[in-house]
DONUVO-727241 format. One record per atom (N, C-alpha, C): x, y, z; residue in one letter. Coordinates in Angstrom, 1 decimal, m for minus. Last residue first. Example, Ala and Ser with C-alpha at 12.3 -4.5 7.8 and 13.67 -1.06 7.14 Angstrom:
<rec><x>12.8</x><y>m2.2</y><z>7.1</z><residuo>S</residuo></rec>
<rec><x>13.7</x><y>m1.1</y><z>7.1</z><residuo>S</residuo></rec>
<rec><x>12.9</x><y>0.0</y><z>7.9</z><residuo>S</residuo></rec>
<rec><x>13.2</x><y>m5.7</y><z>7.8</z><residuo>A</residuo></rec>
<rec><x>12.3</x><y>m4.5</y><z>7.8</z><residuo>A</residuo></rec>
<rec><x>13.2</x><y>m3.3</y><z>7.8</z><residuo>A</residuo></rec>
This chain:
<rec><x>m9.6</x><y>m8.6</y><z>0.0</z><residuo>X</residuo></rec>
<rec><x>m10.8</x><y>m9.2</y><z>m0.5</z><residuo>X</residuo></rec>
<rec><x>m11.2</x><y>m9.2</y><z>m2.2</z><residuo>X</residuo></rec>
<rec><x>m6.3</x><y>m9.6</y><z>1.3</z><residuo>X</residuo></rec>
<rec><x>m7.4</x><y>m8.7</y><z>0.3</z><residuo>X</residuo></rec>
<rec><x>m8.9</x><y>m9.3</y><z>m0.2</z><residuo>X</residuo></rec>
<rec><x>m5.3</x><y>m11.8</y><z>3.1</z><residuo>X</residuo></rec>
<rec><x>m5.8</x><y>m10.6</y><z>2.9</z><residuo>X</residuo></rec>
<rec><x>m6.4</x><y>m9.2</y><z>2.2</z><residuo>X</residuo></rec>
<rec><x>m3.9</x><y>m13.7</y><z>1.8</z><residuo>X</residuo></rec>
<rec><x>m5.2</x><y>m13.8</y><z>1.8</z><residuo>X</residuo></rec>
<rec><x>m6.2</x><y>m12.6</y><z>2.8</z><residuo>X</residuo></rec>
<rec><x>m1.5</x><y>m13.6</y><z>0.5</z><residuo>X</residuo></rec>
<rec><x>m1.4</x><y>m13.6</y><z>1.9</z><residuo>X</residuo></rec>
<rec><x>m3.2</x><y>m13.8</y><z>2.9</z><residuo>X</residuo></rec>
<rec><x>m2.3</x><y>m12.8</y><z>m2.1</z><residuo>X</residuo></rec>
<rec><x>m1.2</x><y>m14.2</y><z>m1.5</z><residuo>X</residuo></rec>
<rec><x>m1.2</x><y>m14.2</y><z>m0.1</z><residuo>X</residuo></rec>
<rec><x>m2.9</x><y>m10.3</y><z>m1.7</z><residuo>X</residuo></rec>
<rec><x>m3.6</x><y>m11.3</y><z>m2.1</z><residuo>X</residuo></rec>
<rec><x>m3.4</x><y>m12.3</y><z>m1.6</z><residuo>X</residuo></rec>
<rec><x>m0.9</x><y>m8.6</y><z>m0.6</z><residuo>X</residuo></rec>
<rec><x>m1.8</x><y>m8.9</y><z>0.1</z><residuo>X</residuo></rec>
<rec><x>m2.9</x><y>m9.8</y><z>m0.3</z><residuo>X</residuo></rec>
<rec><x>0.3</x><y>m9.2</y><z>m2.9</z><residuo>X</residuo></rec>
<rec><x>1.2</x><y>m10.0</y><z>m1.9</z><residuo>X</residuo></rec>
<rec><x>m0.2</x><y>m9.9</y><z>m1.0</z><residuo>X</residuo></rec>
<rec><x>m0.6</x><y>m7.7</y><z>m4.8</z><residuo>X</residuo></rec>
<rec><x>m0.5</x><y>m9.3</y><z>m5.1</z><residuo>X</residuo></rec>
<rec><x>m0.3</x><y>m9.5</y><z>m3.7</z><residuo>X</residuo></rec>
<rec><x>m0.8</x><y>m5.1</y><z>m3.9</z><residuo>X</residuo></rec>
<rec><x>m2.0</x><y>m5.8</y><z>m4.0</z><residuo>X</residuo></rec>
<rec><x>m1.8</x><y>m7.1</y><z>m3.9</z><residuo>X</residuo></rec>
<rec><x>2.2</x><y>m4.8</y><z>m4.4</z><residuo>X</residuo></rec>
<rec><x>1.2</x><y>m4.3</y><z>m2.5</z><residuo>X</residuo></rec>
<rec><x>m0.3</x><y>m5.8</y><z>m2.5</z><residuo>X</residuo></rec>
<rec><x>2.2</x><y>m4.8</y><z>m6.9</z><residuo>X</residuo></rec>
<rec><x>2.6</x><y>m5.5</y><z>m6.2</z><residuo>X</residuo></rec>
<rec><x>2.1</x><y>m5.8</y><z>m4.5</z><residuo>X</residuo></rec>
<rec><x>0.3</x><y>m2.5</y><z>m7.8</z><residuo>X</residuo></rec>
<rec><x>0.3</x><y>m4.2</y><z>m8.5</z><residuo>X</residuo></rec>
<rec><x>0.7</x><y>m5.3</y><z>m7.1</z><residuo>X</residuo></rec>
<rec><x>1.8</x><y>m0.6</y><z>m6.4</z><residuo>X</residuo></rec>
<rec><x>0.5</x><y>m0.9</y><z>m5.8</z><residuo>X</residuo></rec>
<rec><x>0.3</x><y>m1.9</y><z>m6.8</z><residuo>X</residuo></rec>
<rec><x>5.1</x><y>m0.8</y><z>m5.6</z><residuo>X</residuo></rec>
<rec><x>4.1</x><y>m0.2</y><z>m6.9</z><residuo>X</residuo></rec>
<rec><x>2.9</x><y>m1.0</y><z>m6.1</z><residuo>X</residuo></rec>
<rec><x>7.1</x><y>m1.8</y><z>m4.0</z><residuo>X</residuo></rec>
<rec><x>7.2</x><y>m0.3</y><z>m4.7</z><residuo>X</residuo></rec>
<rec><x>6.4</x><y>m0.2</y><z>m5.7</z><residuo>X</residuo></rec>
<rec><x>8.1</x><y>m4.0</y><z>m1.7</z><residuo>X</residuo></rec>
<rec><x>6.5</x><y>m3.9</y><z>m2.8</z><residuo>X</residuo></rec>
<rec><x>7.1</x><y>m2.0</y><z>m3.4</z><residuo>X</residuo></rec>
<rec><x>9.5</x><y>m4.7</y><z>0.1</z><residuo>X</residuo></rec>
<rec><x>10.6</x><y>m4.4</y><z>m1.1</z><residuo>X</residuo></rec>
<rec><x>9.1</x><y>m4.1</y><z>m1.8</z><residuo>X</residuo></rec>
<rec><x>7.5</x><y>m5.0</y><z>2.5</z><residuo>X</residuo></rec>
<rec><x>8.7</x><y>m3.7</y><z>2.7</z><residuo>X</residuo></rec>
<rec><x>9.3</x><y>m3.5</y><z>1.5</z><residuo>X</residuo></rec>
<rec><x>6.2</x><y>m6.9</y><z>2.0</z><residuo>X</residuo></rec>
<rec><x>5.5</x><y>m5.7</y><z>1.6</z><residuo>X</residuo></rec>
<rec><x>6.9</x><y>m4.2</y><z>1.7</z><residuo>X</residuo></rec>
<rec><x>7.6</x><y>m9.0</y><z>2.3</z><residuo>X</residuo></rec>
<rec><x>7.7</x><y>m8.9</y><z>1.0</z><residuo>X</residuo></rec>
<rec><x>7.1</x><y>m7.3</y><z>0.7</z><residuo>X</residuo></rec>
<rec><x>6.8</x><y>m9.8</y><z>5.3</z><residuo>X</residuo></rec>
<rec><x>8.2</x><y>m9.1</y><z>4.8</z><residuo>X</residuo></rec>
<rec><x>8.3</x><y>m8.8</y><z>3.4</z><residuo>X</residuo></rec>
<rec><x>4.1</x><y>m9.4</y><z>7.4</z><residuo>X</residuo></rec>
<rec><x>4.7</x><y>m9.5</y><z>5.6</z><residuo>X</residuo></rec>
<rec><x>6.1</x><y>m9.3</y><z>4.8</z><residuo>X</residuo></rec>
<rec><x>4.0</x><y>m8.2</y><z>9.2</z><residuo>X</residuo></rec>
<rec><x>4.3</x><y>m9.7</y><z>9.4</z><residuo>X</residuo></rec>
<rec><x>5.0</x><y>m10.1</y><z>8.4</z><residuo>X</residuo></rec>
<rec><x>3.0</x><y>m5.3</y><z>8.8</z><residuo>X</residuo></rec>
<rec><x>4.1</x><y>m5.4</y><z>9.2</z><residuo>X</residuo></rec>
<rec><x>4.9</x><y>m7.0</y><z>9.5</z><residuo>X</residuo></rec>
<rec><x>m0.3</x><y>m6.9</y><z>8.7</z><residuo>X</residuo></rec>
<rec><x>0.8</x><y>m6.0</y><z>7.4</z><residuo>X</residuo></rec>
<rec><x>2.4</x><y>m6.0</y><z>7.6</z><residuo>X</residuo></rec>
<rec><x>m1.4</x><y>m7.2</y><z>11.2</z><residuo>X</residuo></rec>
<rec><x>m0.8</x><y>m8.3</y><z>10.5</z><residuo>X</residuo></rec>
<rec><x>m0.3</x><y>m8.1</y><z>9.3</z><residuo>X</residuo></rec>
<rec><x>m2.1</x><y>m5.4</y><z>12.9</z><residuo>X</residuo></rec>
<rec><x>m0.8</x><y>m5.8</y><z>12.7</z><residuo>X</residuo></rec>
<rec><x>m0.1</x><y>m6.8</y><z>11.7</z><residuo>X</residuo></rec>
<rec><x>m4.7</x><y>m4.4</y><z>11.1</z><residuo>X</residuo></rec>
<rec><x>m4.6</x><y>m4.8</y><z>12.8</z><residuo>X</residuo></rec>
<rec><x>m3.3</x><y>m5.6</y><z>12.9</z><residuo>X</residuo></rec>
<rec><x>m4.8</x><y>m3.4</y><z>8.7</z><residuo>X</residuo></rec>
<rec><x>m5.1</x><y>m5.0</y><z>8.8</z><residuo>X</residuo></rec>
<rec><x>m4.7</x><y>m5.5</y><z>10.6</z><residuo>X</residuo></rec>
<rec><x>m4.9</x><y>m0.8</y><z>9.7</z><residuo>X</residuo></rec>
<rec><x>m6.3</x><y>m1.4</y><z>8.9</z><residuo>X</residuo></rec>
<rec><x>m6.4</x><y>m3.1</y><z>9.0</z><residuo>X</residuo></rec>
<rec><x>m2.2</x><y>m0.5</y><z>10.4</z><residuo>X</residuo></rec>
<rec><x>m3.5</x><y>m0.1</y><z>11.1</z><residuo>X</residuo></rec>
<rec><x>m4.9</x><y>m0.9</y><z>11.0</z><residuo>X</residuo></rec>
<rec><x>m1.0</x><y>m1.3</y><z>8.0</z><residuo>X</residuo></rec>
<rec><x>m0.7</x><y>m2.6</y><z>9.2</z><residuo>X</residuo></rec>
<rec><x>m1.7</x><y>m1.8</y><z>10.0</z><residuo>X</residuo></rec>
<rec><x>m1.2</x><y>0.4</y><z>6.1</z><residuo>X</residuo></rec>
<rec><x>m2.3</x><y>m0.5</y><z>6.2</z><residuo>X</residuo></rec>
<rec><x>m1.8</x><y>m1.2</y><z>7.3</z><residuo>X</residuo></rec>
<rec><x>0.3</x><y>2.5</y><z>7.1</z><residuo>X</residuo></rec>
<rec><x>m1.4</x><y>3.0</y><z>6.9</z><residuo>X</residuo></rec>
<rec><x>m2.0</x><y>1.6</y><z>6.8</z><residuo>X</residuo></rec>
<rec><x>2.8</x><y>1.6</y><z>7.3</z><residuo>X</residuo></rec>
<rec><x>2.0</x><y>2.0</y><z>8.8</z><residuo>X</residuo></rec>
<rec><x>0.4</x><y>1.7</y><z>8.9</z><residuo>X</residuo></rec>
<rec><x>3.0</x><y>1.6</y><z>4.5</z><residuo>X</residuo></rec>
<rec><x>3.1</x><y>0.4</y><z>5.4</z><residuo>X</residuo></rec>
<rec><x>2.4</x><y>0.6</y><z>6.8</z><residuo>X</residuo></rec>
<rec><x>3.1</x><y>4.2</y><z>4.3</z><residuo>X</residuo></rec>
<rec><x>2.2</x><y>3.1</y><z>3.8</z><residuo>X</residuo></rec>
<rec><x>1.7</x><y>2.0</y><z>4.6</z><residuo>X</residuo></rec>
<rec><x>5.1</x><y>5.0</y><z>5.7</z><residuo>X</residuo></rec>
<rec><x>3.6</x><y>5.7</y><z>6.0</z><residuo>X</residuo></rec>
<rec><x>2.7</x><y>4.4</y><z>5.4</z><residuo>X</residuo></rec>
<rec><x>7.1</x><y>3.4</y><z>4.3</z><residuo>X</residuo></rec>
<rec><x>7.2</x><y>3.6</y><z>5.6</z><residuo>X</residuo></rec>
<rec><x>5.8</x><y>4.0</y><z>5.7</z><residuo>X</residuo></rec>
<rec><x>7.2</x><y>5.3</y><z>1.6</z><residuo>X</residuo></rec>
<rec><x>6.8</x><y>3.7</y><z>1.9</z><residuo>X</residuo></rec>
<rec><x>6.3</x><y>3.0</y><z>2.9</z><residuo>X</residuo></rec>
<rec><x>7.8</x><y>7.7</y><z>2.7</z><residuo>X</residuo></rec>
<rec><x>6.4</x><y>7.3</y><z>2.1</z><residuo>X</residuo></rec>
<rec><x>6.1</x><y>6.5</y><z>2.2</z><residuo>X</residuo></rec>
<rec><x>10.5</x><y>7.2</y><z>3.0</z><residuo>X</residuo></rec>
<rec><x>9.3</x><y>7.6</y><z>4.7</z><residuo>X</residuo></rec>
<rec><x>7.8</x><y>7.4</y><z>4.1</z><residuo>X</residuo></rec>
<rec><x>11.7</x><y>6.1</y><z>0.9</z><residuo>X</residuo></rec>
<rec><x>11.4</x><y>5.4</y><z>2.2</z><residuo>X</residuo></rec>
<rec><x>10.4</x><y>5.5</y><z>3.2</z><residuo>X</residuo></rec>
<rec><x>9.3</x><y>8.0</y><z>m1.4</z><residuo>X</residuo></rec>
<rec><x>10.6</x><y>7.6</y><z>m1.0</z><residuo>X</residuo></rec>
<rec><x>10.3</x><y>6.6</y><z>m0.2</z><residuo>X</residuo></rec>
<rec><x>6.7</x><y>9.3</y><z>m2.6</z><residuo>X</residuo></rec>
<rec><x>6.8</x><y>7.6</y><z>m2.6</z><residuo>X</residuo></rec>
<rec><x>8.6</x><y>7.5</y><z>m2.3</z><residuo>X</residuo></rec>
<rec><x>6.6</x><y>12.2</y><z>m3.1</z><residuo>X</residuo></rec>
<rec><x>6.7</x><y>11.7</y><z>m1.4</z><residuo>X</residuo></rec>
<rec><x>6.4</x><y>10.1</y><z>m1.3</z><residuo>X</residuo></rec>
<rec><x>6.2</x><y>12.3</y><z>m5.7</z><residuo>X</residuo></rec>
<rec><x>7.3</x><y>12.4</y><z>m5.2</z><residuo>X</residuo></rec>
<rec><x>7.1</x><y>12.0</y><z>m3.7</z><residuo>X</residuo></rec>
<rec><x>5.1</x><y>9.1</y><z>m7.8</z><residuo>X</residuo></rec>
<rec><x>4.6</x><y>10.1</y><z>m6.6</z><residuo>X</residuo></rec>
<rec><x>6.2</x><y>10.4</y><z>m6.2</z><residuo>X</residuo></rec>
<rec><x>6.2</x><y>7.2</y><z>m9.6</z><residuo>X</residuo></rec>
<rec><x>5.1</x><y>8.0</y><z>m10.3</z><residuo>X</residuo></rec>
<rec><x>4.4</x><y>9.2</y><z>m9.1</z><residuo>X</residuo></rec>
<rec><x>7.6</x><y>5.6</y><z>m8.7</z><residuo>X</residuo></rec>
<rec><x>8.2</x><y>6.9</y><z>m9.3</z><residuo>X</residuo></rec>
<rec><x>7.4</x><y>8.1</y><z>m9.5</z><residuo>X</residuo></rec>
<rec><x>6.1</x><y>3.6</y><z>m7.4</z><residuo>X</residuo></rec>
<rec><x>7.0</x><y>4.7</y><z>m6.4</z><residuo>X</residuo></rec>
<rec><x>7.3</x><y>5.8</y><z>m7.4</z><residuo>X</residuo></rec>
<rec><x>3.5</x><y>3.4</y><z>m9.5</z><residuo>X</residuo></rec>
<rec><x>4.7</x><y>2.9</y><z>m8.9</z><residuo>X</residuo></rec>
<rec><x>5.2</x><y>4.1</y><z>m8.0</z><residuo>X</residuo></rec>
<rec><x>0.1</x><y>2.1</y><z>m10.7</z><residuo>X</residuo></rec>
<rec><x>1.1</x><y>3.5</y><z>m9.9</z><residuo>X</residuo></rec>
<rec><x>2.3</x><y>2.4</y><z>m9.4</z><residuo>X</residuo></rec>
<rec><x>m1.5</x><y>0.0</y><z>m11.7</z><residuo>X</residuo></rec>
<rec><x>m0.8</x><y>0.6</y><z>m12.4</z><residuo>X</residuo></rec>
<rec><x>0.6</x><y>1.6</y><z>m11.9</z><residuo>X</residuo></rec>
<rec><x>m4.1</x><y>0.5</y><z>m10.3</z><residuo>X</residuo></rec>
<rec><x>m3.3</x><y>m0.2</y><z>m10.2</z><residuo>X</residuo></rec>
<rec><x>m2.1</x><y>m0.7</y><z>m10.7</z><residuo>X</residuo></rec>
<rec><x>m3.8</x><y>4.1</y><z>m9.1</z><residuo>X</residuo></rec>
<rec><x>m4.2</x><y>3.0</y><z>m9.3</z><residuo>X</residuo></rec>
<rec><x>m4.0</x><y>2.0</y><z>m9.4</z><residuo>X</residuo></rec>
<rec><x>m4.3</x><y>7.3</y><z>m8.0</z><residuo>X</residuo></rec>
<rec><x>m3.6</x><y>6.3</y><z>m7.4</z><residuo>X</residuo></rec>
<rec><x>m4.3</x><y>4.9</y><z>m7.7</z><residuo>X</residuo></rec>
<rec><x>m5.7</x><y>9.8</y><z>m8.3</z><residuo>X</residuo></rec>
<rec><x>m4.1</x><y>9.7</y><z>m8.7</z><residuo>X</residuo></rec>
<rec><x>m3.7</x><y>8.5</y><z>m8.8</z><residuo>X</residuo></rec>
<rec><x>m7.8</x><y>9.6</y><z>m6.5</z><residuo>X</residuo></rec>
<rec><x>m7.9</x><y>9.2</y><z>m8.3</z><residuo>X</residuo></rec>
<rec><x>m6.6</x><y>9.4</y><z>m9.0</z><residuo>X</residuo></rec>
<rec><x>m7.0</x><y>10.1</y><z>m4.1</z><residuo>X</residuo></rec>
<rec><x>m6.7</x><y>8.8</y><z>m4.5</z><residuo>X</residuo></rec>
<rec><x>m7.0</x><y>8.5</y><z>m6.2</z><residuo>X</residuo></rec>
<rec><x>m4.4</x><y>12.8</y><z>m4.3</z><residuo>X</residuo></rec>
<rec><x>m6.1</x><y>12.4</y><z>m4.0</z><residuo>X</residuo></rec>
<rec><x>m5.9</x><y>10.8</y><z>m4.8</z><residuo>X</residuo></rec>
<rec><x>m1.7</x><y>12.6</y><z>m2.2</z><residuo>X</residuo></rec>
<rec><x>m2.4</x><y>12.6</y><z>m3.6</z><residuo>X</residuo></rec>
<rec><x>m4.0</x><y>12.3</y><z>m3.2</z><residuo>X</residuo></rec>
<rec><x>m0.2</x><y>11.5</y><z>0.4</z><residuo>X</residuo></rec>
<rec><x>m0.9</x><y>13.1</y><z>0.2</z><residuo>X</residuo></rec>
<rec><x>m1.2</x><y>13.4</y><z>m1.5</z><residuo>X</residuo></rec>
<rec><x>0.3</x><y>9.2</y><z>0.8</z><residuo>X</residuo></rec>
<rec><x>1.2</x><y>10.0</y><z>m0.2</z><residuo>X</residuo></rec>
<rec><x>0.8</x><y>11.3</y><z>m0.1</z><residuo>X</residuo></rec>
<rec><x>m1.3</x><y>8.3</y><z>2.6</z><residuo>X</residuo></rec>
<rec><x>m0.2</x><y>8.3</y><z>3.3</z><residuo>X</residuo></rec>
<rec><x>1.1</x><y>8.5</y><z>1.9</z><residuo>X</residuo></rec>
<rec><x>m3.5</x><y>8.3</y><z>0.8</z><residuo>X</residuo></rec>
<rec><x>m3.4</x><y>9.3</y><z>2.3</z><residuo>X</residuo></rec>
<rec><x>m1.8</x><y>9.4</y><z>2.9</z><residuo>X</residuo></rec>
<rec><x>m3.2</x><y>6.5</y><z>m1.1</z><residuo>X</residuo></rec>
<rec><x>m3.4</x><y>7.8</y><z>m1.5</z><residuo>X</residuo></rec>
<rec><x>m2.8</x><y>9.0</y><z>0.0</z><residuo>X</residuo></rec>
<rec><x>m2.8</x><y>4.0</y><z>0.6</z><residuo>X</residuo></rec>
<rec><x>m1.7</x><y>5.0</y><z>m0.3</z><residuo>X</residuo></rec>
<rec><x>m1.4</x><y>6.7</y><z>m0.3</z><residuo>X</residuo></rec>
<rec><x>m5.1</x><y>4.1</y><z>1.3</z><residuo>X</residuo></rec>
<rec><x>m4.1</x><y>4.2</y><z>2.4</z><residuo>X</residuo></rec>
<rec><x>m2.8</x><y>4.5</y><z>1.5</z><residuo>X</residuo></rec>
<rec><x>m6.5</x><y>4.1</y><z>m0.8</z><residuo>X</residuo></rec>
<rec><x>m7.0</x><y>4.9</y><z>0.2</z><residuo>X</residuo></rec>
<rec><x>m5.8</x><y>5.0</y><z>0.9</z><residuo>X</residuo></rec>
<rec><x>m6.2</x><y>1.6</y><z>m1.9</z><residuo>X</residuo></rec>
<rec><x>m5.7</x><y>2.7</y><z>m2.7</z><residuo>X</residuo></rec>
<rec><x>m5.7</x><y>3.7</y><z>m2.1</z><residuo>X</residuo></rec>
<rec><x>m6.6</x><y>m0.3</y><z>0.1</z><residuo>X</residuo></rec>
<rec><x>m5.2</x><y>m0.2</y><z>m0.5</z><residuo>X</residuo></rec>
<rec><x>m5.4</x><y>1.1</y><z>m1.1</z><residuo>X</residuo></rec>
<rec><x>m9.6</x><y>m0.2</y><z>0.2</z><residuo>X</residuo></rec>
<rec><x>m8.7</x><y>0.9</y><z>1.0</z><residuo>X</residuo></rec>
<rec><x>m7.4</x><y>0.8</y><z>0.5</z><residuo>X</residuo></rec>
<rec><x>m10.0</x><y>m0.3</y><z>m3.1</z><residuo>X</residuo></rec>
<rec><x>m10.7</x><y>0.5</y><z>m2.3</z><residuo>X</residuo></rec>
<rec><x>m10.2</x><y>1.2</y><z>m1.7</z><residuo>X</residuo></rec>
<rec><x>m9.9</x><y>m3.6</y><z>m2.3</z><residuo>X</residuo></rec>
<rec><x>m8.9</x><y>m2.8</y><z>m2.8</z><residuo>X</residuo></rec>
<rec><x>m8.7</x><y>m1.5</y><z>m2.8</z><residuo>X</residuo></rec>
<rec><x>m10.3</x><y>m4.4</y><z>1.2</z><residuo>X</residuo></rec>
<rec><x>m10.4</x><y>m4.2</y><z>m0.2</z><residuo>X</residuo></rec>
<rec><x>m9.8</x><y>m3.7</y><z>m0.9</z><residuo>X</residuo></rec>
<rec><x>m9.1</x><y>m6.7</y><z>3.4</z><residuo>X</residuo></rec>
<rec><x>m9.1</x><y>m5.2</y><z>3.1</z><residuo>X</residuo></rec>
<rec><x>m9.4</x><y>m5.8</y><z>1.4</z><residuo>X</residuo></rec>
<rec><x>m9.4</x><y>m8.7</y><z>6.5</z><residuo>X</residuo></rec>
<rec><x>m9.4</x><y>m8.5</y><z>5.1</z><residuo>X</residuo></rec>
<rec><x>m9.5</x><y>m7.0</y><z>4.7</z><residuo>X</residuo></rec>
């Protein structure tokens, strides 16, 4: 399980924004280093945290806004 907390943490880091940039509300547009490779880093940052089981998620690769990131890792019953 992950909080929300680190969702925003593993954004924030793997956008290079300080995380009070980064809410629930933020979309890909809203960061310029939110392209592919950003997405990509994301995805990296939390399949670390959730020990592989992020990259399992195929819905997280079309996710482009942290609402979304968040729901699916809800629905997936990893977010706390």
């Amino acid at each position: 399980m992950i909080s929300k907390k680190q969702v925003i943490s593993c954004i924030s880091k793997a956008l290079e924004v300080p995380a009070s940039k980064v809410n629930d509300n933020s979309i890909d547009e809203d960061f310029e280093k939110w392209d592919s490779l950003g997405h990509l880093e994301i995805l990296l940052s939390l399949d670390k945290i959730l020990k592989g089981k992020a990259i399992e998620i195929e819905d997280l690769s079309q996710a482009y806004s942290v609402k979304k990131i968040l729901s699916i890792l809800k629905k997936n019953k990893l977010l706390s």
